[in-house]
C-alpha angles and dihedrals in degrees: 000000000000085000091055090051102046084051093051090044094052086038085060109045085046088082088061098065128104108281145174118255132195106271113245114203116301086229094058095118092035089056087047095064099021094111093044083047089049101059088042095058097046092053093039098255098119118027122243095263123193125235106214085175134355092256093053139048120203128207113258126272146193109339101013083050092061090040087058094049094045089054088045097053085042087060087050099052092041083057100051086048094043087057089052100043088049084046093055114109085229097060088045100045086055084042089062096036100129109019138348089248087048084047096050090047098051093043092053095043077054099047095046094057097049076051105044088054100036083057098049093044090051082046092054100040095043085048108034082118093061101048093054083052085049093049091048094048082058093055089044092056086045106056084044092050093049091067082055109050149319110313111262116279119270118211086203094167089053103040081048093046087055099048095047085054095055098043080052099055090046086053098052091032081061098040099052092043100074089052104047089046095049087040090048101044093029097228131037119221133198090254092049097038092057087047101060084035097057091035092059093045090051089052100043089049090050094054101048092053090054088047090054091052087045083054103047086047082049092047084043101049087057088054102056097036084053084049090049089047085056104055081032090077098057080054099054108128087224097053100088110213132247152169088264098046094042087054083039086060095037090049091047097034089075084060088049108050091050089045091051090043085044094055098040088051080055088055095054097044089055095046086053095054103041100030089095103047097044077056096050090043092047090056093046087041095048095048084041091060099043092049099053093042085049096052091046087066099054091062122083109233090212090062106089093199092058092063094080092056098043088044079065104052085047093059095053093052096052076052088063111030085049093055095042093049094051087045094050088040103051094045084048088065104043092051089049099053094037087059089035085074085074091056088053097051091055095060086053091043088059089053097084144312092265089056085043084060090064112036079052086068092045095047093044087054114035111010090072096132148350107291115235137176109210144181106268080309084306096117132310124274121229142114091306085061097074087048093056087045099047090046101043082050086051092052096045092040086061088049098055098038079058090050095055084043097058088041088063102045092049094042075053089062 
């Protein structure tokens, strides 16, 4: 009887070892944030890397170099213009069309978004050396990870069908904005037209580069939670332990450990090169916001003619609010399984004092703090970010509704 158990018990954890697992593409991940990559690269956020074998990118060089340089100089040039056009007494004239607090909100919802991605275009360009580094550091997980198990699963359709959604919601975002601006000012001027031109090209940029953080948090969630699955099984209350599964976790913890460090580094690197801009784009999406709620409230909902408009404003701040809450919710994940890997441990570390011996050594190394991923140090970003958002755009929507209050009554008198 003792004999059957103790081959069912070694049959079992034999699954656990180290094994070789069919090879997926060596572009996987690649495949996963081409499209991303792609629209980076188009507006000078990521550099044209070159690819000397599927398993490696190499820096620019020579022609792609100068391509990156020219878009960059053509950012520059769209924000400079972009300054002056907002400056000009035309643009704030139609600004303050209707009332001084209309004109502020709409002036700072304006200025954050020249800085927001003037801040992430000065970010990329300072660190294109850091996201290929980034990108490589994902191929070489992978290519680790591969000699371990299956590659982590890949929910393609959805992730598509998301990304679709949201290309969908910048074009129409782009398509409705020239007519409710001439139908609301009546003509559209040169001046005004290069504004809301520049301005969509700055929200949409700013976006996609949010949604490309929001990806490679996503790409590196599946990879630690692969990693904990891993150590998990040695921890299964139905895997009995033995002298052959306790040398079978002391041989592959060596893997693990350097896998978990690997992929915590990862999370660093990406923190340094996007912390600048999330904080950029949280100032622009916050006045945004507040700008766009703001404006539904000045509309009167019995008026048939004010539900195109509002329609509008609507729109933008589903823009917002869906990208934030991507962006809080992916960096939620990828913190919480990042700190899950001490939880794990803890199961293993019931298992025996051999197996205690080991995950001493693991805790003492790598499980030094709580693992965060934060706004340039700011503050972290998780799922209590949207509350304090949503809550900080409440209390200055209030304030501003009192301000234009106060404007009428005194405009009465």
């Amino acid at each position: 009887m003792w004999t059957k158990r103790r081959v069912s018990s070694y049959k079992s954890m034999s699954n656990i070892k180290i094994r070789k697992a069919p090879e997926p593409s060596p572009s996987s991940f690649l495949a996963c944030i081409k499209w991303n990559v792609l629209i980076l690269k188009l507006v000078g956020l990521v550099p044209f890397y070159t690819s000397p074998n599927p398993d490696v990118i190499a820096a620019p060089k020579g022609l792609p170099i100068h391509i990156t340089r020219a878009i960059f100089c053509a950012r520059t040039a769209m924000h400079l213009l972009h300054v002056y056009a907002l400056s000009s007494p035309f643009i704030m004239q139609k600004l303050f069309l209707r009332s001084k607090t209309d004109g502020i909100a709409n002036t700072l919802s304006v200025c954050f978004c020249i800085f927001g991605d003037v801040v992430i275009s000065w970010s990329c360009a300072r660190n294109g050396t850091k996201i290929i580094a980034i990108i490589n550091g994902f191929l070489k997980i992978d290519r680790r990870m591969r000699q371990l198990a299956p590659p982590p699963a890949q929910r393609q359709k959805i992730r598509n069908a998301f990304n679709m959604c949201l290309l969908l919601l910048f074009g129409y975002l782009c398509a409705i904005t020239i007519p409710v601006v001439k139908c609301f000012y009546g003509t559209l001027p040169a001046h005004l037209f290069l504004g809301i031109s520049f301005y969509q090209v700055e929200n949409v940029t700013s976006c996609v580069f949010v949604l490309f953080i929001a990806s490679l948090l996503h790409q590196l969630t599946l990879r630690i939670q692969q990693t904990n699955k891993l150590i998990a099984q040695y921890g299964a209350e139905e895997a009995a332990a033995s002298a052959h599964d306790v040398q079978s976790f002391a041989r592959n913890s060596t893997t693990f450990y350097s896998l978990h460090n690997e992929l915590l580094d990862l999370l660093q690197m990406i923190n340094k090169f996007a912390g600048l801009g999330l904080v950029a784009f949280l100032l622009y999406a916050c006045a945004g916001l507040l700008t766009f709620t703001y404006a539904c409230t000045l509309y009167d909902l019995r008026n048939g003619d004010d539900w195109f408009n509002i329609m509008w404003n609507l729109s933008w701040i589903l823009n917002f609010a869906t990208v934030l809450i991507l962006l809080a919710f992916r960096c939620d994940c990828v913190t919480k399984e990042a700190n899950n890997t001490g939880q794990i441990l803890a199961r293993v570390y019931a298992k025996g004092k051999d197996y205690q011996d080991i995950v001493d050594k693991f805790l003492s190394k790598s499980i030094k703090q709580e693992v965060q991923f934060t706004a340039y140090g700011f503050f972290s970003i998780d799922n209590t970010t949207l509350f304090k958002i949503f809550s900080a755009v409440t209390t200055y929507l209030v304030i501003l509704i009192q301000f234009k209050q106060l404007e009428d009554s005194k405009a009465e008198e």
